[in-house]
C-alpha positions as CSV (number, residue, x, y, z in Angstrom):
1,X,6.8,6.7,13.5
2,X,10.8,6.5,14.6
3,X,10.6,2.9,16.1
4,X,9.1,1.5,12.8
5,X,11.7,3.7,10.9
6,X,14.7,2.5,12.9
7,X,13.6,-0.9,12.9
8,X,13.2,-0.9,8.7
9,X,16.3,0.4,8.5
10,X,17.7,-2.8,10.7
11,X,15.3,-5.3,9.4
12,X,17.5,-7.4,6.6
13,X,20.2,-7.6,9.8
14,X,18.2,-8.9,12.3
15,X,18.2,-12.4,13.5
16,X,14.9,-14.5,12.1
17,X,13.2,-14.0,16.0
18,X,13.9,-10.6,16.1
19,X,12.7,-10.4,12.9
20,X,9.3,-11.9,13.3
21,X,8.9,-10.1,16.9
22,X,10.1,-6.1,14.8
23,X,7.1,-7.4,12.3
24,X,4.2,-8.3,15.1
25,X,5.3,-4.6,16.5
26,X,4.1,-3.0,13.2
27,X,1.1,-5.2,12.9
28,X,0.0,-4.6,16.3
29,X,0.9,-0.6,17.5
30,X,-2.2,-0.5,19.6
31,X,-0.8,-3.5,21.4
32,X,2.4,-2.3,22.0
33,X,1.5,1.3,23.6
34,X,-0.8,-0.8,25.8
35,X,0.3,-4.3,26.9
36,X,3.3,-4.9,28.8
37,X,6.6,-6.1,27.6
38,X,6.0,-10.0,28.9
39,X,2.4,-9.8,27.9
40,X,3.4,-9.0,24.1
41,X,6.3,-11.7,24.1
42,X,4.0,-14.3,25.6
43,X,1.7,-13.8,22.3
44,X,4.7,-14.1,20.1
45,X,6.1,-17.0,22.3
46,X,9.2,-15.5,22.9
47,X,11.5,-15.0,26.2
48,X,10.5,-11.0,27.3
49,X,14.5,-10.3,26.6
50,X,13.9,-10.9,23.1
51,X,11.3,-7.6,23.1
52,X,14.4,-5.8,25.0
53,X,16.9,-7.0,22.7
54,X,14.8,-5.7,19.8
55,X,14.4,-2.1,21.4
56,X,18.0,-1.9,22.3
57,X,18.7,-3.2,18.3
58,X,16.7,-0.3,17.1
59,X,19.0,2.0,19.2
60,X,16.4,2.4,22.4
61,X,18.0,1.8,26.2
62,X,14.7,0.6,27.5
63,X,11.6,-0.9,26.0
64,X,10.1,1.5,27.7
65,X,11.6,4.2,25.9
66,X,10.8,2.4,22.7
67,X,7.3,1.8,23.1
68,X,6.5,5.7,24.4
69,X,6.3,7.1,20.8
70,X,3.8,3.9,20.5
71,X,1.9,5.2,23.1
72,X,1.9,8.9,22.2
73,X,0.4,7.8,18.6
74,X,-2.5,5.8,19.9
75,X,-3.4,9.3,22.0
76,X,-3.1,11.2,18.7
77,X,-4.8,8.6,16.5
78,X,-7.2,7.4,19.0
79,X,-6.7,4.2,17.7
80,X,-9.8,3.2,15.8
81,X,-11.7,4.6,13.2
82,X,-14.8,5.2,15.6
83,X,-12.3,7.1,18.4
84,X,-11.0,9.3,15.6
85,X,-14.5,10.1,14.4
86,X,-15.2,10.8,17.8
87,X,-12.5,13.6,17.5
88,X,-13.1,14.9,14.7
89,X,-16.7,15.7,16.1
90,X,-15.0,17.3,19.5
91,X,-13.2,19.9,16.8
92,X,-15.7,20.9,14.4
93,X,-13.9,24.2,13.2
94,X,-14.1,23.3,9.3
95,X,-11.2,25.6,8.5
96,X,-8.9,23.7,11.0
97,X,-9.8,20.3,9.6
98,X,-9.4,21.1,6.3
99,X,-5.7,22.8,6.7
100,X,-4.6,19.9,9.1
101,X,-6.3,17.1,6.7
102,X,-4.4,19.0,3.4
103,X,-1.1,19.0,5.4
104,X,-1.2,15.4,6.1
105,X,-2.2,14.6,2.2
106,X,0.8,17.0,1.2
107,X,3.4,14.7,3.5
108,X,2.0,11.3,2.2
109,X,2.3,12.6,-1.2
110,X,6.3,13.7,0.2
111,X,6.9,10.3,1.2
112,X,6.4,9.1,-1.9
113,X,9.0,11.1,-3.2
114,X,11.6,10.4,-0.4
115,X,11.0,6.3,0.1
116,X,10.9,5.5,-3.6
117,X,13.9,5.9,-5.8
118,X,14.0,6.1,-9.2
119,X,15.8,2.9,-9.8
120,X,13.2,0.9,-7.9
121,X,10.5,2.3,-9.7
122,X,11.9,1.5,-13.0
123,X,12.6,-2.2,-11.6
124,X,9.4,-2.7,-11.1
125,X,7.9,-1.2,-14.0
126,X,10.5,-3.5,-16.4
127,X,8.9,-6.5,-14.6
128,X,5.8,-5.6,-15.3
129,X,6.8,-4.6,-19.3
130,X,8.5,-8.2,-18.8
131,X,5.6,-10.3,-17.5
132,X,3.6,-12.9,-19.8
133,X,0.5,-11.6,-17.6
134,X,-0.2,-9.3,-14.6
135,X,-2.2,-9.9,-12.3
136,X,-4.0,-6.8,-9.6
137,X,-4.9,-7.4,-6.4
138,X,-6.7,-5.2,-3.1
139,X,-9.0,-5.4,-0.5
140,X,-11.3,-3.4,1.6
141,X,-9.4,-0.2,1.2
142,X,-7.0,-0.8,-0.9
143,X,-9.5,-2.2,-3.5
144,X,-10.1,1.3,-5.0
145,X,-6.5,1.3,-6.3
146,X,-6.2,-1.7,-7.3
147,X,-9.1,-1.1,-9.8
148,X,-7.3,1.7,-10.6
149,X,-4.5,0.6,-11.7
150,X,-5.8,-2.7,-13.7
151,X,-7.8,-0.3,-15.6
152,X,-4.5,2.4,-16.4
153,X,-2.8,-0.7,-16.8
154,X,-4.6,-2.0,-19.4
155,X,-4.5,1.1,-21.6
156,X,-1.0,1.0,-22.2
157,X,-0.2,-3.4,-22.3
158,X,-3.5,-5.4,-22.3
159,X,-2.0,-8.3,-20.5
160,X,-3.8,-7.3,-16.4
161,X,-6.5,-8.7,-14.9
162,X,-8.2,-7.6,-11.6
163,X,-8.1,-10.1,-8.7
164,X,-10.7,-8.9,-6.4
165,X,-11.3,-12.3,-4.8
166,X,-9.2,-15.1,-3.2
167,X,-10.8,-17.2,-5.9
168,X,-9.7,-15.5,-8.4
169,X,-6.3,-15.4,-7.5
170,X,-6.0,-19.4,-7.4
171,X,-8.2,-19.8,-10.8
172,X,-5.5,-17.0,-12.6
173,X,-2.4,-19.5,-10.6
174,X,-4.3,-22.5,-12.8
175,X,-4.8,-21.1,-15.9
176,X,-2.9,-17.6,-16.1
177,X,-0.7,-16.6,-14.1
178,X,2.5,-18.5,-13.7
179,X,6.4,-18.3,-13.3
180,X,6.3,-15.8,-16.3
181,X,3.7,-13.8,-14.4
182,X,4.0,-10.4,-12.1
183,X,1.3,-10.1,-9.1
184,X,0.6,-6.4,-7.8
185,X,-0.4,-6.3,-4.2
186,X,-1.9,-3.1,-3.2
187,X,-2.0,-3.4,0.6
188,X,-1.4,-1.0,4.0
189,X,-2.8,-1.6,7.7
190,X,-4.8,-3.4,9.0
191,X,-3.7,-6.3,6.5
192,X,-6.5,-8.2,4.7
193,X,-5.8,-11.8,5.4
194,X,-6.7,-12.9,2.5
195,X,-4.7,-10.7,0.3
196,X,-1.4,-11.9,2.8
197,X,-2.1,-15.3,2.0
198,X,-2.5,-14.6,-1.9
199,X,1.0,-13.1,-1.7
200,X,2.2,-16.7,0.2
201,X,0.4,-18.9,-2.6
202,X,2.0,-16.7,-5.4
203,X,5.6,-16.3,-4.2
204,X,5.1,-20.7,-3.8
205,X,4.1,-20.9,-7.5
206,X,7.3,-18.7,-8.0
207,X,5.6,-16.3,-9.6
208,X,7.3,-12.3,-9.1
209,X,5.0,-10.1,-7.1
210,X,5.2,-6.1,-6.8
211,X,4.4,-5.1,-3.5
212,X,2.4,-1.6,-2.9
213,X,2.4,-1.0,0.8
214,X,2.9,1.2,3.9
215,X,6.0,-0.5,5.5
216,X,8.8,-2.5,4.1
217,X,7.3,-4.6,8.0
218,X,4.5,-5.3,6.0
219,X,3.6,-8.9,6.0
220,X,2.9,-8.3,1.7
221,X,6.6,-7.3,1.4
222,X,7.8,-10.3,2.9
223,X,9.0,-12.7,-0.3
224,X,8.0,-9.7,-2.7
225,X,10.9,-9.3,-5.3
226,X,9.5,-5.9,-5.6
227,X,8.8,-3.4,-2.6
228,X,7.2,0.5,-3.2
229,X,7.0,2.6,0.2
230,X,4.5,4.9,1.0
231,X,4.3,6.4,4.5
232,X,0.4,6.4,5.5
233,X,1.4,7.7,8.8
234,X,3.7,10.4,8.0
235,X,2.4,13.3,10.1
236,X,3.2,13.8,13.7
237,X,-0.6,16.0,14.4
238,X,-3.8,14.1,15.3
239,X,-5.2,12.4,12.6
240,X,-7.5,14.9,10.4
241,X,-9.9,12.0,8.9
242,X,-11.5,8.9,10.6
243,X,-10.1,6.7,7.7
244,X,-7.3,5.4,6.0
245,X,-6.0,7.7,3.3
246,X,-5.5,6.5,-0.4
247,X,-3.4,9.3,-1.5
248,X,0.1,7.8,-0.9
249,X,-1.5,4.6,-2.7
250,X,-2.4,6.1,-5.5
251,X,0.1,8.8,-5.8
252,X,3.0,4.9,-5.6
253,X,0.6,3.9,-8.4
254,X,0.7,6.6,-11.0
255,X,4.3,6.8,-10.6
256,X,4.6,3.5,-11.4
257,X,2.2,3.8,-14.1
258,X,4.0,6.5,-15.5
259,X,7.2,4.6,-15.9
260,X,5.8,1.5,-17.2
261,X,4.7,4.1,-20.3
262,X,7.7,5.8,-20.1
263,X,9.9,3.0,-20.6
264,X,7.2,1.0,-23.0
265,X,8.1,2.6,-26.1
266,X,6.5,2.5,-29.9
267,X,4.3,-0.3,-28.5
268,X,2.7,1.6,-25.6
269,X,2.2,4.6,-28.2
270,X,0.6,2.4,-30.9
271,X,-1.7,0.8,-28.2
272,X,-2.8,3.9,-26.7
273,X,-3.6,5.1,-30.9
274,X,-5.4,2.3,-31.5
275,X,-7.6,2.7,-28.1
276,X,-8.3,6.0,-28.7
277,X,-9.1,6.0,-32.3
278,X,-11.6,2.8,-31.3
279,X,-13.2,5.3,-28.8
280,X,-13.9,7.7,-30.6
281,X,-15.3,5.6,-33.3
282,X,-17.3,4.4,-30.8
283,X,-18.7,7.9,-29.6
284,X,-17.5,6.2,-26.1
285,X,-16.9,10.0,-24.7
286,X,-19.5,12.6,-24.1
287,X,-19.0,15.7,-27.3
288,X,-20.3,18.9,-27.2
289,X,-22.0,18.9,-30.0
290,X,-23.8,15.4,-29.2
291,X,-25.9,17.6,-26.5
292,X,-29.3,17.4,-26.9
293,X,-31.8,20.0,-26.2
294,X,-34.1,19.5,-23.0
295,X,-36.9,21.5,-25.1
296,X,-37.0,19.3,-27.7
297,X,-37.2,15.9,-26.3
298,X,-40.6,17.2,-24.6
């Protein structure tokens, strides 16, 4: 959306209340298209002119003006996951959904590409290559790649652990994870609360965390060393699916992944060897010619 665009782009200048009022606009869209101006500066405890001096900041004359595109999402969106499945029922033409659902999957995989350099990606990954542990953590929707990404992890270093619970996080600050340590937050909106306040407890402990979300607004980038973009709102048409799609996530993540191996040398090779030499000792993969007859276990 342009507003959250311009006001990334204007973030590191802004003073620390315009700062904190440009991140409650990108937790709270649904708010913005339909509370007024006073009504939204009154829950961030602000004068009304600071909401004006943040849309005129981001190049807008009125807030108004900077809160229309706000408004025109939430009638595209329909603003929760029940509205949207709601919509998707109203437009049952299969074809339709399909071809708008692909296009939107096709521009999240483009954002990628076009928020992500090449230099950032290798930053993080040497952190990672640098780090006496790493530690993975997700929630709710973000938990699938998290999992992912411990296990990939963990083929090419060893060294990961999944975090899939508050409680884990403070046992692995204890007895793991420490100023020597890298924690990968996998997170995009709505923001589990819990994972914001593992980023909090980390960054405290002064341990380097690699942030994987969907705004550089995003309360998990705030005091990560480490920020990869993906844009989980990149299309402009209704929203072709009632929930919140996973293939910028992952698509951040095997990049990632992919450099991390890239730039692991002879010890990622000798790892991955080893691995797969283990496996197949281990018949852990399914062979042809282990099949077994359905006759002749009768």
């Amino acid at each position: 959306m342009e507003p959250l665009l311009r006001l990334q782009r204007i973030l590191p200048g802004l003073t620390p209340e315009l700062r904190r009022a440009a991140q409650w606009v990108e937790r709270h869209p649904v708010e913005v298209s339909l509370w007024s101006m006073r009504k939204q500066a009154q829950e961030l405890s602000v004068a009304p002119a600071t909401m004006l001096r943040l849309a005129k900041a981001a190049g807008y004359e009125s807030y108004d003006g900077f809160r229309e595109p706000f408004q025109q999402a939430l009638h595209r969106n329909g603003g929760t996951m029940a509205a949207r499945a709601q919509n998707l029922q109203g437009n049952r033409a299969s074809e339709q959904q399909i071809r708008d659902l692909g296009e939107q999957q096709e521009q999240a995989l483009e954002s990628v590409l076009r928020l992500n350099s090449a230099s950032a990606l290798d930053a993080c990954a040497q952190a990672l290559l640098g780090a006496s542990k790493v530690g993975f953590i997700g929630l709710g929707v973000s938990f699938a790649c998290a999992f992912q990404m411990h296990y990939a992890y963990q083929l090419i270093r060893g060294n990961g652990v999944l975090l899939n619970r508050a409680v884990d996080l403070f046992l692995e600050l204890d007895a793991g994870l420490d100023s020597g340590g890298v924690l990968v937050v996998i997170s995009q909106a709505p923001y589990v609360k819990t994972v914001v306040n593992s980023v909090h407890q980390a960054v405290q402990q002064g341990i380097t965390v690699v942030a994987v979300t969907d705004s550089v607004l995003s309360p998990v980038a705030q005091g990560a060393k480490h920020v990869l973009l993906f844009d989980a709102q990149a299309s402009e048409q209704p929203v072709a699916s009632f929930f919140h799609s996973l293939v910028g996530t992952v698509t951040v993540a095997e990049h990632l992944l992919a450099r991390i191996a890239t730039l692991g040398g002879k010890t990622v090779v000798q790892r991955l060897a080893q691995l797969e030499s283990s496996f197949r000792s281990q018949g852990v993969y399914w062979q042809q010619d282990q099949a077994v007859d359905p006759a002749s276990s009768m």
